[in-house]
C-alpha positions as CSV (number, residue, x, y, z in Angstrom):
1,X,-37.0,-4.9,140.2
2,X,-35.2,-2.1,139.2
3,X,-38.1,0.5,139.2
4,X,-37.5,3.7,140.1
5,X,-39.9,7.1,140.7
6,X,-40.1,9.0,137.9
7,X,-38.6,12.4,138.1
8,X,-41.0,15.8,137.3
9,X,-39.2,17.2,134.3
10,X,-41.2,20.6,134.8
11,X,-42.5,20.2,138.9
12,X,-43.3,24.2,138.8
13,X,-46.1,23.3,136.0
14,X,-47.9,20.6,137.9
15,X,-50.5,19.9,140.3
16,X,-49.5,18.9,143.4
17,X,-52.2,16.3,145.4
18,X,-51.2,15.9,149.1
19,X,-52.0,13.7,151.9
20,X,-51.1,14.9,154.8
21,X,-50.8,13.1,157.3
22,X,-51.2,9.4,156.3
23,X,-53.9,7.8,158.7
24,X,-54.0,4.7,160.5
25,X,-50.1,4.1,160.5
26,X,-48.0,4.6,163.5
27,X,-46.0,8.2,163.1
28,X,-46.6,11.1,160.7
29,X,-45.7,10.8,157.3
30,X,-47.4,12.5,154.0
31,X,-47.7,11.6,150.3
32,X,-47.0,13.8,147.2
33,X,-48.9,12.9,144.0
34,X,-47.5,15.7,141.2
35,X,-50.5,15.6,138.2
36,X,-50.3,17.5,134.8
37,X,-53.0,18.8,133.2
38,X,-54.6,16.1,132.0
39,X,-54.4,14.5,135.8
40,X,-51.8,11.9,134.8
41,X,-49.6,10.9,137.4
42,X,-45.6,11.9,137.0
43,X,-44.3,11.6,140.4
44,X,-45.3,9.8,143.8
45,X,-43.5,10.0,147.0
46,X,-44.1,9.0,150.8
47,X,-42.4,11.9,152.8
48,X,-41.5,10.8,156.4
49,X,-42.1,14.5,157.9
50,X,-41.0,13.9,161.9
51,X,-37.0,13.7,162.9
52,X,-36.2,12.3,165.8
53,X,-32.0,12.0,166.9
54,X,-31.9,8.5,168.8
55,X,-29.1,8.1,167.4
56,X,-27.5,11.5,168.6
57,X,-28.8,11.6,172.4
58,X,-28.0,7.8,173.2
59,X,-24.0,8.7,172.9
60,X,-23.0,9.5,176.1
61,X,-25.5,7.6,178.1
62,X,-24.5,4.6,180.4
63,X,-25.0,1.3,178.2
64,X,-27.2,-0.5,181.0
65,X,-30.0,2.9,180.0
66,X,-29.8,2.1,176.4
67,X,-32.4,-0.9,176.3
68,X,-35.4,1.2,178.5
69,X,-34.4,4.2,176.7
70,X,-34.4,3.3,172.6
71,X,-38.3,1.7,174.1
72,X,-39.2,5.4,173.7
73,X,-39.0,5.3,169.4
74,X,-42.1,3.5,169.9
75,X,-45.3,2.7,171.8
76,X,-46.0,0.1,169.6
77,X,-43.1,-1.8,168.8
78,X,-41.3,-0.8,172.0
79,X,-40.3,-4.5,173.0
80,X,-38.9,-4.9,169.8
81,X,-36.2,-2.2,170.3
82,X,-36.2,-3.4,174.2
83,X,-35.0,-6.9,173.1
84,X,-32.7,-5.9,170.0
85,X,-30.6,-3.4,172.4
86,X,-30.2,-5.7,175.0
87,X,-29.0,-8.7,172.4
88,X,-26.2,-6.3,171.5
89,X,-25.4,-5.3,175.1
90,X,-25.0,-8.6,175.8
91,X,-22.1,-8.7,174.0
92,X,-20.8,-5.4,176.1
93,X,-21.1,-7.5,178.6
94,X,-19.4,-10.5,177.8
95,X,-22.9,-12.8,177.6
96,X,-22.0,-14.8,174.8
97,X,-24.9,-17.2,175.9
98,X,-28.0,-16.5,178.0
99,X,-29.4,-19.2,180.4
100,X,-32.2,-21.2,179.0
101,X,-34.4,-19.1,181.2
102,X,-33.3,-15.9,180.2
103,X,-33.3,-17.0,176.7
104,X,-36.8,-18.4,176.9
105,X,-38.2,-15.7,178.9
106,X,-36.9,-12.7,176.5
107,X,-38.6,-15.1,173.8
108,X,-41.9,-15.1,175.6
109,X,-41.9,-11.0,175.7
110,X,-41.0,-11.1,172.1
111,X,-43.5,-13.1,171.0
112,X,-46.5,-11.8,172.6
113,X,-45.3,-8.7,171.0
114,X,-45.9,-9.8,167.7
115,X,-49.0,-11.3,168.5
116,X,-50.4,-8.3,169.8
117,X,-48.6,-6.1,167.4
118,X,-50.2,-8.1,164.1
119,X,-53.6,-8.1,165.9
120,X,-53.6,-4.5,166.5
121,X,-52.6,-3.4,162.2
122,X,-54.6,-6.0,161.2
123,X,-57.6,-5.6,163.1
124,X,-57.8,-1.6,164.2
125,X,-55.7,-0.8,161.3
126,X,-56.4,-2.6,157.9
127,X,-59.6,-4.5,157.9
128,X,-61.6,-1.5,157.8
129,X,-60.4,-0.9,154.2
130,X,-60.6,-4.9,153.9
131,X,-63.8,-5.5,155.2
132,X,-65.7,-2.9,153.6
133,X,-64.0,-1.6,150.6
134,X,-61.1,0.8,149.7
135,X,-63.5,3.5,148.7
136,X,-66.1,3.2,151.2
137,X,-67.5,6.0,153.5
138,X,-64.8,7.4,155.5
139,X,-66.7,7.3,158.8
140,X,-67.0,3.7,158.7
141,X,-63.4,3.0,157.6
142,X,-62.0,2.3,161.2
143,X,-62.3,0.3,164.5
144,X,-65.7,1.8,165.9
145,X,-67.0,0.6,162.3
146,X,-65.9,-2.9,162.2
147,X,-67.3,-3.1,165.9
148,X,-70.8,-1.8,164.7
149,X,-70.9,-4.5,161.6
150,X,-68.7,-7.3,162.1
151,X,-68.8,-7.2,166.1
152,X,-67.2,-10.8,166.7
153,X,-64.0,-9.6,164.7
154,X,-63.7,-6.5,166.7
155,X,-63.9,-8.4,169.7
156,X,-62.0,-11.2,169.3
157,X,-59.0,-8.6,167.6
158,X,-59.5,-6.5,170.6
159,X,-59.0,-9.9,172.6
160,X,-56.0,-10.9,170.7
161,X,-54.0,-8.1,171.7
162,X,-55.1,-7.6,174.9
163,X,-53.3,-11.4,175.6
164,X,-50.2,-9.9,173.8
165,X,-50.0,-7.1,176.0
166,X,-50.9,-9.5,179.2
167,X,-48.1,-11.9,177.3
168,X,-45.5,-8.7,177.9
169,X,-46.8,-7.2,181.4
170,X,-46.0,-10.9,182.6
171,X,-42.2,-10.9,181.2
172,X,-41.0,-6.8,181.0
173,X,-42.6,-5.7,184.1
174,X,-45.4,-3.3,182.1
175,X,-47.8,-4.0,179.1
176,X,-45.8,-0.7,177.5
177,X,-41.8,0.8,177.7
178,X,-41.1,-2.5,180.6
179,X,-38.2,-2.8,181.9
180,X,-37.8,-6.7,182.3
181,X,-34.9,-7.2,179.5
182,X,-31.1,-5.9,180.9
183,X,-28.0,-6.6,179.2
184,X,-26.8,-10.4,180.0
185,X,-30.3,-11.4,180.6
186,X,-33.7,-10.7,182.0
187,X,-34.5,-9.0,185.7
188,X,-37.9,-10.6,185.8
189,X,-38.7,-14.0,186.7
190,X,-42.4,-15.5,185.1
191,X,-44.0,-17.3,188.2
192,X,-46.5,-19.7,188.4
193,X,-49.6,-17.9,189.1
194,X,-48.5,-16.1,185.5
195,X,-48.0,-19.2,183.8
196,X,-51.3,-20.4,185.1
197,X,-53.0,-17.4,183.7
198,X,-51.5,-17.2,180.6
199,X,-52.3,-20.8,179.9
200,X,-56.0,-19.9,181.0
201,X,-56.3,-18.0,177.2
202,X,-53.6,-19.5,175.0
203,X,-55.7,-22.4,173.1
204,X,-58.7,-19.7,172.7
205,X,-56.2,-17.6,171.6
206,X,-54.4,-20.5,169.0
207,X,-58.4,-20.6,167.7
208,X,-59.2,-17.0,167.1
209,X,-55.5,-17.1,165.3
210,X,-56.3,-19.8,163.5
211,X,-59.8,-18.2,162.6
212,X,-58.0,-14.4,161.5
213,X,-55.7,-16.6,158.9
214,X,-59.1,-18.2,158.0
215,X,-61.0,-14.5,157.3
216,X,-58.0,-12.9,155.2
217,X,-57.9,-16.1,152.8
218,X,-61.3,-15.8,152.3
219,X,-60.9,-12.3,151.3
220,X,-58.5,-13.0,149.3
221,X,-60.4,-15.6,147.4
222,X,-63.9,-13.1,146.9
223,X,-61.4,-10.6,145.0
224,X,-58.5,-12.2,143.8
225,X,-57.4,-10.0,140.9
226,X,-57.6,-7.1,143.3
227,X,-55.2,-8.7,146.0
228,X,-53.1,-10.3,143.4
229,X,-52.5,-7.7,141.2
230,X,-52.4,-4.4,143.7
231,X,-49.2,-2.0,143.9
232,X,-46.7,-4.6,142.8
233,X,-43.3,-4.2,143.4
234,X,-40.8,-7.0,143.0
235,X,-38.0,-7.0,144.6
236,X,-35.1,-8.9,146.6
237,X,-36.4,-10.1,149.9
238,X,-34.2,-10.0,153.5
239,X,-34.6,-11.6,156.9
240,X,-33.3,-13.6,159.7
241,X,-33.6,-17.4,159.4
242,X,-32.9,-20.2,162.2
243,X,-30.2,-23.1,161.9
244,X,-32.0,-24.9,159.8
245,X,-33.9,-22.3,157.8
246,X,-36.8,-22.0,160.0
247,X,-38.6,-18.8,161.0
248,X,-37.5,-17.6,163.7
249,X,-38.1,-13.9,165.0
250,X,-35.7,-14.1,167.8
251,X,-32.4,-15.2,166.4
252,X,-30.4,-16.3,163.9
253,X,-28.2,-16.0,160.5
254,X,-29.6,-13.5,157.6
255,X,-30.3,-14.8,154.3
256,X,-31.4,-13.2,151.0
257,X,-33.3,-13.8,147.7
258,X,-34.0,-12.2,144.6
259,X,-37.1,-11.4,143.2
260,X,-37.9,-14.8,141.7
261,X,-36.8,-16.6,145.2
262,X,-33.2,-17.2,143.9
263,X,-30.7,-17.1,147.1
264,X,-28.8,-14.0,146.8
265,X,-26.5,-14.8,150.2
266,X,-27.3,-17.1,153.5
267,X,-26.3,-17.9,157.1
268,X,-24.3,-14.7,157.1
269,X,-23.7,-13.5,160.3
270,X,-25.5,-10.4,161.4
271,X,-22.9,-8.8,163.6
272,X,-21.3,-8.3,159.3
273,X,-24.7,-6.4,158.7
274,X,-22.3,-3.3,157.5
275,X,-20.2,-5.5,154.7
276,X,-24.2,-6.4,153.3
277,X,-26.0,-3.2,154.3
278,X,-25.6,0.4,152.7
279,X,-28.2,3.6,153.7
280,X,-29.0,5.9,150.8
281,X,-29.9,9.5,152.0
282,X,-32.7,11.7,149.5
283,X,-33.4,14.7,150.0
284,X,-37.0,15.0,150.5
285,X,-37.5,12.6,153.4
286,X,-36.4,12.0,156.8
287,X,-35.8,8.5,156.1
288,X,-33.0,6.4,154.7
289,X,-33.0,4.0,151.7
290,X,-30.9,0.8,152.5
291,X,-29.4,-1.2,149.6
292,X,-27.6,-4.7,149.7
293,X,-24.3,-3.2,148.9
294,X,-23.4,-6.1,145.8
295,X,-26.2,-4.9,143.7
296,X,-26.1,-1.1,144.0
297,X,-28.6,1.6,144.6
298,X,-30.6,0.7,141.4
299,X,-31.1,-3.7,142.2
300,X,-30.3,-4.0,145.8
301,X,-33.4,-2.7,147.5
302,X,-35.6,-5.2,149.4
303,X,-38.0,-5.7,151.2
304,X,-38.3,-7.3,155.0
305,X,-41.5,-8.4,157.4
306,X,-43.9,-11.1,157.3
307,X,-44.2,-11.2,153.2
308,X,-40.3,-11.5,153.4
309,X,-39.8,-13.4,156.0
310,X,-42.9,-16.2,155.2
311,X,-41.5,-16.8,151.7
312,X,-37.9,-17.0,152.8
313,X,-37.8,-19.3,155.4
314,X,-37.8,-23.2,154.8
315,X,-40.2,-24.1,157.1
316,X,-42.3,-22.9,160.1
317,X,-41.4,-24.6,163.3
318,X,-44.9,-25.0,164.9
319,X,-47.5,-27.4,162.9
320,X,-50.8,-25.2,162.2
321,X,-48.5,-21.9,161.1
322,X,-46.5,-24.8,158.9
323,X,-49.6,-25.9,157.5
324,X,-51.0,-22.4,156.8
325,X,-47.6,-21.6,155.0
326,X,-47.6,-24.6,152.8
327,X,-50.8,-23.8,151.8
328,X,-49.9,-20.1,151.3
329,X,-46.7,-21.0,149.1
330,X,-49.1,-23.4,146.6
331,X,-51.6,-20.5,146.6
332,X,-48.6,-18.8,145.1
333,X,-47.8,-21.4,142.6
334,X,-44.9,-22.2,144.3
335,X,-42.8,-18.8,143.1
336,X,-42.6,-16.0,145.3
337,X,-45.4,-12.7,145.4
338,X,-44.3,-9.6,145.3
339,X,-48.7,-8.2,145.9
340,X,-48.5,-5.8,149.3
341,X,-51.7,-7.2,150.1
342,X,-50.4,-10.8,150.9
343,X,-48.4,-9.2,153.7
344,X,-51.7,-9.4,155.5
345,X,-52.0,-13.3,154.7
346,X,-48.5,-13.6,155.9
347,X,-49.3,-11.5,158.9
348,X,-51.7,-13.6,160.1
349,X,-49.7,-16.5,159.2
350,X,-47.0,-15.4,161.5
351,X,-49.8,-14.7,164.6
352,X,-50.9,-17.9,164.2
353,X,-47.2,-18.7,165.0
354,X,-46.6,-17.0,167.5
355,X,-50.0,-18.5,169.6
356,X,-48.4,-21.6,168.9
357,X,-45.1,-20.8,170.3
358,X,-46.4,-19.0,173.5
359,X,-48.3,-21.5,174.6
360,X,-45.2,-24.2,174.1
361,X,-43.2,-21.8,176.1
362,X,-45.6,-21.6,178.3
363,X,-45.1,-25.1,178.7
364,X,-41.5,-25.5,179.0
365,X,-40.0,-25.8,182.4
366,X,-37.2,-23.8,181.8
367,X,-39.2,-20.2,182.2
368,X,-39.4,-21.0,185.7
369,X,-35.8,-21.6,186.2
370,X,-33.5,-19.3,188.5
371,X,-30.8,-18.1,186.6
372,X,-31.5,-15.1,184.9
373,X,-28.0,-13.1,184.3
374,X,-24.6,-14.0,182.9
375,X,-21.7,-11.7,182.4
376,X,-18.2,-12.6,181.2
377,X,-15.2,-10.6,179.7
378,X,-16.1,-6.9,178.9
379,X,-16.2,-6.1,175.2
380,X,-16.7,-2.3,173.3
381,X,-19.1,-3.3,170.8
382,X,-22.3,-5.1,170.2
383,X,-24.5,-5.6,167.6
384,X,-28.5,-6.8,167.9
385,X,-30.9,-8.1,165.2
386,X,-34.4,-9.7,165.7
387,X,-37.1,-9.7,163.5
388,X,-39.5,-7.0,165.2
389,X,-43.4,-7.2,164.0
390,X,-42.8,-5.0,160.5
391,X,-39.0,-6.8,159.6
392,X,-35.4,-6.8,160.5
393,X,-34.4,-4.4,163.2
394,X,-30.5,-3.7,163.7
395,X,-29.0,-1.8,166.8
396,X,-25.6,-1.6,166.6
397,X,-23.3,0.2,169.7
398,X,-20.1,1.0,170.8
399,X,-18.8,1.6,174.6
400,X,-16.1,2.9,176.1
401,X,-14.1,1.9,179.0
402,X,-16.4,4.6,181.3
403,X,-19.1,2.1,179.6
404,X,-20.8,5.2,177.8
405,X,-22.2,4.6,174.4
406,X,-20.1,6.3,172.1
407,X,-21.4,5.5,169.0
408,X,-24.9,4.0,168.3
409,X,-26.6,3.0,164.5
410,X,-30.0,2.0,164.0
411,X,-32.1,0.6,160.9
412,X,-35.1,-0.5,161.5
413,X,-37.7,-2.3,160.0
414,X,-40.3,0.2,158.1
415,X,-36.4,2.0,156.8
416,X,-35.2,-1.7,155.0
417,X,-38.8,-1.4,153.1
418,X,-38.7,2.6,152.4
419,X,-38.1,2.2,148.8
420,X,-40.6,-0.6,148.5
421,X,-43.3,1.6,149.8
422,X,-42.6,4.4,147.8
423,X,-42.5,1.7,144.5
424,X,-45.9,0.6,145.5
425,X,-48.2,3.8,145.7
426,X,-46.2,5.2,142.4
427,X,-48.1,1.9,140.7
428,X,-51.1,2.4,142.6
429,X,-51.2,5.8,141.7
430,X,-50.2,5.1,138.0
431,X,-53.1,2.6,137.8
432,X,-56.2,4.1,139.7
433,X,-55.4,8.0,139.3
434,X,-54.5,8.2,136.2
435,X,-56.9,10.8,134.1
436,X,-59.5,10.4,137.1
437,X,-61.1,13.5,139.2
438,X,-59.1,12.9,142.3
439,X,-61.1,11.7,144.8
440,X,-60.8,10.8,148.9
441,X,-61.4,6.9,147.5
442,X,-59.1,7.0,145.2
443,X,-56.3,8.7,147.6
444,X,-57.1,6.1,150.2
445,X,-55.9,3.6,147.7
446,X,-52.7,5.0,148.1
447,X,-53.1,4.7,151.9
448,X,-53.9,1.5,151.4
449,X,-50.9,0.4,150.1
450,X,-48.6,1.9,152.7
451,X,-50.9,0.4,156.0
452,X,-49.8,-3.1,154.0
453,X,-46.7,-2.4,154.7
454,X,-47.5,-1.5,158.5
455,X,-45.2,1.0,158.8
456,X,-44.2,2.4,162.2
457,X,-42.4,6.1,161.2
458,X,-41.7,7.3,164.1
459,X,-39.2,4.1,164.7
460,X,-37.4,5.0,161.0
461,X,-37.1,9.0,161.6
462,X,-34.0,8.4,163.9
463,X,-31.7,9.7,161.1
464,X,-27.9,10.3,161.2
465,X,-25.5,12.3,159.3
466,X,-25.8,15.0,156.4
467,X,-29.9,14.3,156.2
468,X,-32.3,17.8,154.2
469,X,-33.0,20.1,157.2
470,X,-34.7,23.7,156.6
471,X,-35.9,26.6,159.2
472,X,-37.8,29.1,158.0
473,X,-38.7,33.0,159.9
474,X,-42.3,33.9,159.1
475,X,-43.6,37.2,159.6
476,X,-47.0,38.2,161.3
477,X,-48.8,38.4,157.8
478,X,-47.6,35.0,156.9
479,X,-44.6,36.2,154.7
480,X,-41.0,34.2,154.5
481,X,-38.8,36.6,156.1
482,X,-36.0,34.6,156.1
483,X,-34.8,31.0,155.3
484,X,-31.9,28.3,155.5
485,X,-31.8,24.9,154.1
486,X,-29.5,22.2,154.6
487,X,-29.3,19.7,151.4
488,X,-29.1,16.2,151.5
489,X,-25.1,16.5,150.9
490,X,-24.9,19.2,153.3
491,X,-24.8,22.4,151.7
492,X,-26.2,25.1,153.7
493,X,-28.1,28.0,151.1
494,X,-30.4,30.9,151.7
495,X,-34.2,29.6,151.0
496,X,-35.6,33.5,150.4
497,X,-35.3,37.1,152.0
């Protein structure tokens, strides 16, 4: 659990393999392999390339802005950022609890966002490399692919999200960047010519849930050393759970485990995220390495999102998901996995949830109920935490009395697991390019590992304080004319002349 990326004692002496960009992840991000000359691997990174200052340009705007504006990290998770702002403006505002309908309705919108969120990696994203093979022609290795040979699972993942996306138009206002969440509650009520149609779909869409759960055990049982036994990296494990332990991506208390499932702290409260919580900067990426503060650097780095969050909850609070767990857990032998490509089992796990929980909120009265905002007494600060699609997502804000943000601190989900990734294509790399001609198979193994992980960089490149910045003056001929770097502790020096 303590494994580390080896350091190039002689980098000027290697080769250096690059991809660049990643493909099929949300962002831009690259991966340096360093080789020596007999092409064994002594150093792996992921390299998140693209900064981006949320965290900068939010100070000074009105709070009631914030929860439309942080929407703009992401088109694909932009709900998740939507709903996590709000829940810590709602403290801002003194709504220490929402109305059952505001409550159930921000629910709604968050769960069709996972739903449509784990259709779209799984489907567009992953099963390519799934489906037909990690080294298979390239220019069948994506959606248009899977459409031409397996066209019932393009359809029905094209379907899946499509409902998601219906799921959020109904609740936010629009399918992407809505606007239905505001601090103290929601500004959109779900009527019932929306319920009506929403409940057209749902139990096709518990079926093809319960069907996508169904295709990824079966891949997992034609090639069970490969999905057992790919890119390992143990480590401790984070996530919110509900009152009584159950998953629950809306709400509740975070709890911890180590890498053998050992309970490392629970029912903490998340608004104490910063006495748990400690960001690492390195200088060769954009993105921050959290830590749980009581184990250090070297033993506290975790990992979130449905592996996490699937192992560390008790129990699953709708019956088919609960089922599929139970049967996941045994599959495990009852001790946690630590294999990136069970995040796809989970993931489809936590879908299947999410039907499930729709269509029972669909049901429930209380999202067509009146009251949608509460206030109370005005406070400076709030903090947020759901679990978005890829793990635990923090915003964190401070207001003053002309209510403009003054301070605002996100970590997001693909961040918590930046040290994970980076674990899990250095053994990748170790075992399948290792003294082999490199090859655009074999580097797609490395791809492979990341896309478990469903990363979504452009969320984690929000970065704030002393992080490695360099500009660099080229000449007409291509020549450095002139350089300066900032270091990750932030000393400024001349790059060349």
């Amino acid at each position: 659990m303590s494994q580390h990326l080896e350091t190039a004692a002689h980098p000027a002496s290697l080769r250096r393999v690059a991809i660049d960009t990643v493909s099929r992840v949300e962002g831009h991000g690259k991966v340096t392999i360093l080789l020596d000359e007999r092409n064994e691997v002594q150093q792996v990174r992921l390299h998140i390339v693209e900064f981006r200052g949320f965290e900068r340009f939010i100070q000074g705007r009105p709070y009631w802005e914030v929860p439309v504006m942080v929407q703009r990290l992401c088109g694909i998770c932009p709900v998740s950022h939507h709903l996590a702002s709000s829940k810590a403006l709602d403290q801002v505002v003194g709504a220490k609890r929402l109305s059952p309908t505001a409550e159930k309705i921000r629910r709604l919108m968050h769960y069709g966002q996972i739903l449509q969120s784990h259709a779209l990696h799984f489907f567009y994203l992953c099963s390519p490399d799934l489906l037909f093979g990690f080294d298979s022609e390239v220019s069948r290795r994506n959606i248009v692919g899977v459409a031409a040979a397996h066209p019932q699972i393009a359809r029905r993942g094209v379907l899946l999200r499509k409902f998601g996306q219906e799921v959020i138009r109904v609740t936010a206002g629009k399918r992407v960047h809505g606007t239905g969440s505001i601090p103290g509650g929601v500004n959109k009520a779900v009527t019932q010519e929306e319920r009506e149609l929403l409940l057209h779909d749902i139990y096709q869409i518990v079926g093809w849930s319960r069907d996508a759960v169904q295709l990824i055990k079966e891949l997992h049982g034609q090639n069970p050393a490969l999905y057992n036994n790919f890119g390992i990296c143990r480590s401790n494990t984070m996530s919110l759970v509900g009152a009584r332990g159950e998953l629950d991506f809306y709400h509740g208390s975070l709890r911890a485990r180590d890498a053998n499932g050992g309970i490392l702290f629970d029912g903490v409260d998340y608004a104490d995220y910063l006495q748990h919580i400690q960001e690492e900067v390195k200088p060769w990426s954009y993105m921050k390495f959290p830590f749980l503060t009581a184990f250090g650097k070297r033993n506290g780095w975790y990992k979130v999102g449905p592996l996490a969050r699937v192992q560390n909850c008790d129990q699953i609070p709708t019956p088919l998901a609960e089922a599929e767990r139970r049967e996941f857990v045994e599959y495990c032998g009852g001790l946690p996995t630590h294999a990136p490509l069970a995040y796809h089992w989970a993931r489809m796990i936590e879908m299947l949830h999410a039907a499930e929980t729709i269509k029972d909120l669909l049901h429930d009265e209380d999202i067509a109920g009146g009251e949608l905002v509460r206030t109370g007494e005005r406070q400076t600060e709030g903090i947020g935490v759901i679990e978005a699609p890829r793990g635990t997502l923090i915003h964190h804000y401070r207001v003053d009395e002309d209510d403009l943000v003054t301070m605002c601190n996100l970590i997001v989900s693909t961040t918590h697991n930046n040290q994970a990734m980076n674990v899990a294509i250095r053994q990748v790399a170790k075992r399948y390019l290792d003294g082999c001609e490199i090859t655009e198979g074999l580097l797609n193994h490395i791809e492979v590992a990341i896309r478990c992980f469903d990363p979504c960089l452009s969320c984690a490149t929000h970065a704030l304080g002393q992080m490695p910045l360099a500009a660099e003056l080229i000449d007409a001929e291509g020549r450095l004319v002139h350089g300066l770097a900032r270091n990750g502790d932030g000393a400024i020096a001349c790059a060349a002349d």
